[in-house]
C-alpha positions as CSV (number, residue, x, y, z in Angstrom):
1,X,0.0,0.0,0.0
2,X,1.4,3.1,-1.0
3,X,2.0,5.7,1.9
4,X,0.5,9.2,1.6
5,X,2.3,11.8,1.8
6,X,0.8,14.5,4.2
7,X,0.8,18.2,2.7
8,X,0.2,21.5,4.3
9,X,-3.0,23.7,3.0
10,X,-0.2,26.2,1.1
11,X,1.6,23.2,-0.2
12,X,2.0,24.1,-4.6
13,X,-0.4,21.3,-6.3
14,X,-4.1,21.3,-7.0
15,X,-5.9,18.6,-4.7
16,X,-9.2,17.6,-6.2
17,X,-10.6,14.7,-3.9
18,X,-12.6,15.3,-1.4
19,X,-12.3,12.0,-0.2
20,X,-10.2,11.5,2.7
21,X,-11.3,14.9,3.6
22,X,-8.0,16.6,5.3
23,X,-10.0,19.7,6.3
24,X,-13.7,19.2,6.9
25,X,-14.2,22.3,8.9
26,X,-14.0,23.8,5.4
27,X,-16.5,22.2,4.0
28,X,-19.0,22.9,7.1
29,X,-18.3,26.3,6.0
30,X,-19.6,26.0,2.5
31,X,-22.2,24.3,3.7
32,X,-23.5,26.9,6.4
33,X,-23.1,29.4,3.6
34,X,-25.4,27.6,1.5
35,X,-28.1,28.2,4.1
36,X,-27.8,31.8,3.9
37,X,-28.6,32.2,0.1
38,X,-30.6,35.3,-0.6
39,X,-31.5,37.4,-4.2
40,X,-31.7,40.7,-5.2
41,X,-35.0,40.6,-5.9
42,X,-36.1,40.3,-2.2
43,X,-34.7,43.4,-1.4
44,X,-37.7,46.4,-1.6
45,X,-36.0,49.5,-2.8
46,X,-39.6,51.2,-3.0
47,X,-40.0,53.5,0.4
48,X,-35.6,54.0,-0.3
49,X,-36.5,56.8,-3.2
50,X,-38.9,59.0,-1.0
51,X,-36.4,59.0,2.1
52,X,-33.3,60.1,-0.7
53,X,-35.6,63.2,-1.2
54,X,-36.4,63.9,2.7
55,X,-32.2,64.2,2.8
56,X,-29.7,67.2,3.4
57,X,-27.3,67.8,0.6
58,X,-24.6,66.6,2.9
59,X,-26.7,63.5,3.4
60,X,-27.0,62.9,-0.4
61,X,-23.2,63.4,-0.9
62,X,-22.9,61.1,1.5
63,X,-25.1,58.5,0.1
64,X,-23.3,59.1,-3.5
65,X,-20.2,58.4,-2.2
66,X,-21.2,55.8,-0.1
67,X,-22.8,53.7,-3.3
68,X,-19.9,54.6,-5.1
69,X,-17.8,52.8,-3.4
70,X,-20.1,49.8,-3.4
71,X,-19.9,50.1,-7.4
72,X,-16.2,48.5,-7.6
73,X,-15.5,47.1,-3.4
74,X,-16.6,43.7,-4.2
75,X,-15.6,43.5,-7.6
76,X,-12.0,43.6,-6.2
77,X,-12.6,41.3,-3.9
78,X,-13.6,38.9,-5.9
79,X,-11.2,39.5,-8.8
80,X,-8.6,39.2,-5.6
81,X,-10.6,35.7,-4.8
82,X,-10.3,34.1,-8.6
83,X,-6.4,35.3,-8.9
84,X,-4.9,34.1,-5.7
85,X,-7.3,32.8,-2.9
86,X,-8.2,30.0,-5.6
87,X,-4.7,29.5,-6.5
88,X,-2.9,28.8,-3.9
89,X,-5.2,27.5,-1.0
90,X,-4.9,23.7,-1.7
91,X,-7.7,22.4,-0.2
92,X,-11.0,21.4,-2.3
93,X,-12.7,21.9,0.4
94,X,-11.9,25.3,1.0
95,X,-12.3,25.7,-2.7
96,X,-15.9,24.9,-2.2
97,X,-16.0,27.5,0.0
98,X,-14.2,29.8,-2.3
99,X,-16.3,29.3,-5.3
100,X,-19.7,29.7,-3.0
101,X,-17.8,32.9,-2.1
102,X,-17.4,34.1,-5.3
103,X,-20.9,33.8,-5.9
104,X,-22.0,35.9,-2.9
105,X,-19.8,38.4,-4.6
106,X,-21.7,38.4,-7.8
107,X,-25.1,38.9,-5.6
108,X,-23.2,42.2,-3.5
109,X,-22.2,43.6,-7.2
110,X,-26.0,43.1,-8.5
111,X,-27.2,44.1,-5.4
112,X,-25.1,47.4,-5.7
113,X,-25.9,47.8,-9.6
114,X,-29.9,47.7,-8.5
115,X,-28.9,50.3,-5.5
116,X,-27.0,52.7,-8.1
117,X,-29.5,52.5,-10.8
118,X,-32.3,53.4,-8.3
119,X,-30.1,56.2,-6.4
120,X,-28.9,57.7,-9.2
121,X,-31.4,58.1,-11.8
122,X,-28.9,61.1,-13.7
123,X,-26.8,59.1,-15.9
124,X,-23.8,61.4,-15.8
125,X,-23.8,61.1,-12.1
126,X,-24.5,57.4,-12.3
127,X,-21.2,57.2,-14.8
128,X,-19.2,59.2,-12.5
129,X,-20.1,56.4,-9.6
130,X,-19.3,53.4,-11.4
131,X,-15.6,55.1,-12.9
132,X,-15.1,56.0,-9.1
133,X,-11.2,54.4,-8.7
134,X,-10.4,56.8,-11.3
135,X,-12.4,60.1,-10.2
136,X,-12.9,60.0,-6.9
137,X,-9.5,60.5,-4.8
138,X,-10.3,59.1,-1.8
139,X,-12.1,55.6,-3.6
140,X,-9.4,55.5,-5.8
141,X,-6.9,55.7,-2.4
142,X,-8.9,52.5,-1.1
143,X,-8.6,51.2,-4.3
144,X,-4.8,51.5,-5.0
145,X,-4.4,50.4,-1.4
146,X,-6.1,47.0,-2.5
147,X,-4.6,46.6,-6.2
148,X,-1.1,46.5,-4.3
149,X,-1.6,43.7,-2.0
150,X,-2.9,41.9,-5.3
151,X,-0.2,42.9,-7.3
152,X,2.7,41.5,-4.9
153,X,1.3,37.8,-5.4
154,X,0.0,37.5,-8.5
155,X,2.6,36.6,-10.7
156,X,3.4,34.3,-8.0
157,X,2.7,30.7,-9.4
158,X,3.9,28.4,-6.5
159,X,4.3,29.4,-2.7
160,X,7.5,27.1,-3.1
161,X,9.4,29.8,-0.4
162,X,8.9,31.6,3.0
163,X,8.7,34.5,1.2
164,X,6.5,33.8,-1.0
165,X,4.1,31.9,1.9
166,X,4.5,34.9,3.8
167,X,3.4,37.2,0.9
168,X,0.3,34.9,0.5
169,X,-0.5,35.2,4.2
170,X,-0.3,39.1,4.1
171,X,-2.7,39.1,0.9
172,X,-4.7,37.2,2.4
173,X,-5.3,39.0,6.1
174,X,-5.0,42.3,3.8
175,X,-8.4,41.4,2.1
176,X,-10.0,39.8,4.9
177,X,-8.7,41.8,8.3
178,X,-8.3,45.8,5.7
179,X,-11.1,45.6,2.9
180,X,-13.7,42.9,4.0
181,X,-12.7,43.8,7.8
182,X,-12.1,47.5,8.0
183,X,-13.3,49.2,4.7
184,X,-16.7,47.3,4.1
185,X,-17.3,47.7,8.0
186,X,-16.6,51.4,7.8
187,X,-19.3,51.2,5.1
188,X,-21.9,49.5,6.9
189,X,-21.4,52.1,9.6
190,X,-23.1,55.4,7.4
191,X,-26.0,52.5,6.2
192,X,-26.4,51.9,9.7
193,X,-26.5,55.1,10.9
194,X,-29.3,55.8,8.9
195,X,-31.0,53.0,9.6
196,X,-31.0,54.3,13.5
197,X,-32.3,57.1,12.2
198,X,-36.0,55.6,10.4
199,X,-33.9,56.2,6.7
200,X,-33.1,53.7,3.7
201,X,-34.7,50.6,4.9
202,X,-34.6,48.6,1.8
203,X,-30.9,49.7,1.9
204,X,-30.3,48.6,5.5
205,X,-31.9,45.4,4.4
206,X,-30.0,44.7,1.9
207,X,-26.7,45.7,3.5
208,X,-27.9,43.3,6.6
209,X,-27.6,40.5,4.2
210,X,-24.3,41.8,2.3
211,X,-23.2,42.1,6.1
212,X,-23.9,38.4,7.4
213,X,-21.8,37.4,4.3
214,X,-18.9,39.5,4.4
215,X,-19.1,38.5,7.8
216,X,-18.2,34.8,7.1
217,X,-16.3,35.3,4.3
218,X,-13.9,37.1,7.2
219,X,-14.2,34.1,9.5
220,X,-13.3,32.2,6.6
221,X,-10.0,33.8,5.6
222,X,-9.1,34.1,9.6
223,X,-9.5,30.2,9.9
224,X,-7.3,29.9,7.0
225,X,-4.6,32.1,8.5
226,X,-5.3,29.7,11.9
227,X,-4.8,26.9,9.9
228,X,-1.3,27.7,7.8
229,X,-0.4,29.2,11.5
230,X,-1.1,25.4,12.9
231,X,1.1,24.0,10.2
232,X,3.5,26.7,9.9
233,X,4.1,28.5,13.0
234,X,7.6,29.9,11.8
235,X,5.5,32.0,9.4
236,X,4.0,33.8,12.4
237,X,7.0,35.7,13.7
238,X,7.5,39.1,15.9
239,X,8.1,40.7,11.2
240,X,5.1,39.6,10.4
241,X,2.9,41.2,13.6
242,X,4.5,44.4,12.5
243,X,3.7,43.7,8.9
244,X,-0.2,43.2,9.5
245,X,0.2,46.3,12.2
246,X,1.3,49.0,9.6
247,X,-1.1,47.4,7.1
248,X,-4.1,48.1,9.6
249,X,-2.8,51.4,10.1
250,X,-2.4,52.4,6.6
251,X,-5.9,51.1,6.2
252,X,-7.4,53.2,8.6
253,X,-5.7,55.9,7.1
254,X,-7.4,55.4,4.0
255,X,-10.2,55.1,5.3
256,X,-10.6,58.1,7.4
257,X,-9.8,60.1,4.3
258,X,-13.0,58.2,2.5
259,X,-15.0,59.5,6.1
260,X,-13.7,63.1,6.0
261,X,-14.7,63.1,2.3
262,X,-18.5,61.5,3.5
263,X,-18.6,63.6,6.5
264,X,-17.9,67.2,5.5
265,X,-17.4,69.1,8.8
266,X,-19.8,66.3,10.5
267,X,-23.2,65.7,10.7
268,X,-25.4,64.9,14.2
269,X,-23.9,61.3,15.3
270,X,-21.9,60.9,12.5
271,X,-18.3,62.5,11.9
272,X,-14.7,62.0,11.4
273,X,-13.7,61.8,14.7
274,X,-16.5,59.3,15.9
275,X,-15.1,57.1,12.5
276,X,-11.9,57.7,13.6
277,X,-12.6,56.2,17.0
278,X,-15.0,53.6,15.5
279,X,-12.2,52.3,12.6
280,X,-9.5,52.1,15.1
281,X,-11.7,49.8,17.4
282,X,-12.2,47.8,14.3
283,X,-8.6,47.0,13.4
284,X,-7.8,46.3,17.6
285,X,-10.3,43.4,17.1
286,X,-8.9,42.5,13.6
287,X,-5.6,42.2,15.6
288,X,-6.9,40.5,18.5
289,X,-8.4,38.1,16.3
290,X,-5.1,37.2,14.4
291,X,-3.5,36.9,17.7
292,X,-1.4,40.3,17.3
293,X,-1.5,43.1,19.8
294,X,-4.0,45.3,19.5
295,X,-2.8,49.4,18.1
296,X,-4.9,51.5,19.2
297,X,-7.1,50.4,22.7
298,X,-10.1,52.2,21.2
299,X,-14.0,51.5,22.0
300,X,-16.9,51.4,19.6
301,X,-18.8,55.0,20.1
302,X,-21.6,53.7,17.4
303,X,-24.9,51.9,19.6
304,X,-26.2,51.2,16.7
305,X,-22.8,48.9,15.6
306,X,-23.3,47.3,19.3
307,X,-24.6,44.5,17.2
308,X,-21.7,44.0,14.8
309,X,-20.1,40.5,15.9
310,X,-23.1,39.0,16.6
311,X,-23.6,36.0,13.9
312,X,-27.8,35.7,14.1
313,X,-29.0,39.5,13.5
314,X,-32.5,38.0,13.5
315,X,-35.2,40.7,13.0
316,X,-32.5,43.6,13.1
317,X,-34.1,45.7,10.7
318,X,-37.9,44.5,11.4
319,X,-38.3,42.8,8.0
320,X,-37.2,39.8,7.0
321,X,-35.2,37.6,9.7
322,X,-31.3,37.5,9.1
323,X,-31.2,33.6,10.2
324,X,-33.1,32.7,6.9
325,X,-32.0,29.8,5.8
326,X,-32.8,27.2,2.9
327,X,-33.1,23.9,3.6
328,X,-30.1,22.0,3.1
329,X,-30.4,17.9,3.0
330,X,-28.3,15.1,3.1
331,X,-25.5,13.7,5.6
332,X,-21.8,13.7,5.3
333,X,-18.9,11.6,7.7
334,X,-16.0,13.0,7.6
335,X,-14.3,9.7,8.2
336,X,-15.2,7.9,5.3
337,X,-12.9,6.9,2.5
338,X,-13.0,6.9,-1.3
């Protein structure tokens, strides 16, 4: 009988059995995503369109900016997911995850097409949103932050060295712990905020759904990291804490020069220095969560966030509960052979 020889998850190849399955909490996690399918179509833009005419002109800049960014953030991601995520995790179970990921994506981008074309009726403006990375400087900021981390991997074609392992690893917390964890949280925030405040419901709906996603997708990437840290732990040295600490920190950067551009000179419950206080929070428990120390020691000044890490959001926004799920059947052991 012909010994198997045991491989890490960053090993180069391209495992396609699933059968003996080396990593089965993977594949709970494609499954638990499959529960939490949800269209477009069930989102009710309707009431959205009278509130966008109750708003300030500082709230409507807001908003703009706000859906621009939506226009190209998950496209990235994704484009991020196909080029390297795909590539080098060898796992087919964590490729089903991956591929059931990249769908999600496709639902946040028509989820965000639907939102702009309702929005932003004036085609001009509507063009100006969707060619944001090139117009709008602090988008394209977030944007070129995010285009680097993809550029230092992808002509990568094996993670055959340290290096290049390590290079994975800080693609990999960039886009879940910086964009997914920071930038798309930041997002939520302004949705939320108007939510607290009787605004955009079919928005806040939506963006509680786009939420319970992103918020797995994170988990995801995190139990990767936990994972390759299990297997490799020489990859996880005193370098590499500093690494992921200057990334955070150039993330919240960028992404308190997106707030200052939302926020004007502020507006009641929302400004600059509340993000400030509310992004740096955010990247201590990104930190925390990676096992790093935490930057910044600062506390979430948003109530209506108080509800951010909790995993069931049922009735959150009064409509539709979060925890819907489709029925998923069938039985898998984990211990069974070919």
């Amino acid at each position: 009988m012909t010994k198997m020889t045991t491989k890490n998850l960053l090993d180069p190849g391209f495992e396609l059995t699933l059968r003996p399955m080396r990593y089965p909490h993977f594949y709970e996690r494609y499954r638990d995503a499959i529960k939490n399918t949800w269209t477009v179509e069930e989102v009710d833009l309707h009431s959205d369109v009278a509130d966008l005419a109750k708003l300030t002109p500082a709230e409507q800049h807001m908003i703009s900016r706000l859906v621009a960014f939506f226009a190209t953030g998950d496209s990235i991601v994704a484009n991020n997911l196909v080029l390297t995520l795909y590539k080098h995790i060898n796992s087919p179970e964590a490729r089903l995850y991956l591929s059931r990921q990249l769908f999600e994506e496709a639902v946040h981008v028509q989820f965000y097409l639907t939102l702009l074309d309702t929005y932003l009726p004036d085609h001009d403006e509507r063009a100006e949103a969707f060619a944001a990375i090139e117009n709008i400087p602090s988008i394209r900021e977030k944007a070129q932050f995010c285009f680097r981390w993809m550029d230092s991997v992808e002509s990568v074609d094996q993670l055959d060295s340290r290096a290049d392992r390590r290079r994975f690893l800080l693609n990999l917390i960039c886009f879940a712990a910086c964009i997914e964890g920071l930038f798309f949280y930041g997002a939520f925030a302004y949705v939320y905020w108007f939510r607290s405040r009787g605004l955009l419901h079919g928005l806040a709906t939506g963006t509680n759904w786009v939420f319970r996603d992103e918020s797995m997708h994170m988990s995801f990437a995190f139990e990767v990291v936990d994972t390759v840290r299990e297997e490799e732990p020489e990859l996880f040295d005193e370098e590499l804490a500093k690494e992921v600490t200057a990334m955070l920190e150039e993330a919240v950067t960028a992404e308190l020069q997106f707030a200052h551009d939302l926020c004007g000179d502020g507006l009641p419950g929302m400004n600059t220095a509340s993000m400030r206080q509310y992004l740096e929070a955010v990247a201590d428990q990104r930190l925390a969560r990676l096992g790093f120390p935490v930057r910044y020691g600062s506390s979430n000044p948003f109530s209506f966030m108080e509800l951010q890490n909790v995993q069931e959001l049922t009735n959150f926004f009064e409509r539709r509960p979060s925890a819907y799920q489709v029925a998923v059947e069938g039985t898998v052991s984990f211990d069974d052979d070919f």
